[in-house]
C-alpha positions in Angstrom: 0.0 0.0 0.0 1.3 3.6 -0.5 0.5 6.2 1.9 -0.7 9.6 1.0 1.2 12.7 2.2 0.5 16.0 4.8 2.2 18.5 4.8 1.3 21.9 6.9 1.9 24.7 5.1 4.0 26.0 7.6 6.3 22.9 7.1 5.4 23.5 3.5 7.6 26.6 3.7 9.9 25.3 6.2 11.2 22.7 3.8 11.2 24.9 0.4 13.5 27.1 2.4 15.8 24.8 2.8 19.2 24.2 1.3 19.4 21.9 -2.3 21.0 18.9 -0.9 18.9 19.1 2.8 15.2 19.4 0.0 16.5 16.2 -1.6 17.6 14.6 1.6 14.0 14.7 3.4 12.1 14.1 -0.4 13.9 11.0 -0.5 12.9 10.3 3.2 9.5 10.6 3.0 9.1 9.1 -0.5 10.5 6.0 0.9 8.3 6.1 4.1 5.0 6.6 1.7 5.6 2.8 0.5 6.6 1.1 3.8 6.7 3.7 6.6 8.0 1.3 8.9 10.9 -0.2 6.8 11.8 3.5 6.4 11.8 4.8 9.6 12.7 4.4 13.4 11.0 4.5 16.4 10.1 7.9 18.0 10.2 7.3 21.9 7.8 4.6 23.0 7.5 2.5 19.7 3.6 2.6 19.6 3.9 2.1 15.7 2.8 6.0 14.9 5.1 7.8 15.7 8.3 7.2 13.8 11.8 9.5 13.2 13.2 10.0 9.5 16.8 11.0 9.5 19.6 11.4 6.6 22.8 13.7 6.8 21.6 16.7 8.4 18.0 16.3 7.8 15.3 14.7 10.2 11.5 14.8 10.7 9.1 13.4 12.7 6.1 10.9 11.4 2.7 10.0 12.0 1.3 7.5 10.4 -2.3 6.8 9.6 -4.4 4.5 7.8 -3.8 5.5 4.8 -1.6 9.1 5.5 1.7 10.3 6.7 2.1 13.4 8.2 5.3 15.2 8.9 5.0 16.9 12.3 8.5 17.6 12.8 11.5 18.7 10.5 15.0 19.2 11.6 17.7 20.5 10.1 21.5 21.2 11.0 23.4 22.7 8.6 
């Protein structure tokens, strides 16, 4: 199953003002969590299954997952 995305529109903004490299970073992160969220992520805290943590090179972000959605709740970046 693929998931569907969220995005807020403050994260929205967040991630266009990234850097290049950081924008591709967390695109590829998140496209791999839409097919198998779990496969593609690690556990946030208590590892309820929802929650989950997306990391690559100085990119992170925080996941919930849904039925059928991911949202991004978090993004990180240290650069």
């Amino acid at each position: 199953m693929t998931y569907r995305l969220h995005l807020d529109p403050a994260l929205h903004a967040t991630y266009k003002a990234l850097p290049d490299e950081a924008r591709r970073d967390l695109s590829v992160l998140l496209l791999d969590a839409l097919v198998d969220p779990l496969a593609h992520s690690e556990r946030y805290g208590a590892d309820d299954r929802m929650m989950r943590t997306i990391a690559r090179s100085h990119v992170a972000g925080v996941i919930l997952i849904g039925d059928t959605e991911i949202t991004l709740v978090q993004l990180t970046y240290v650069g």
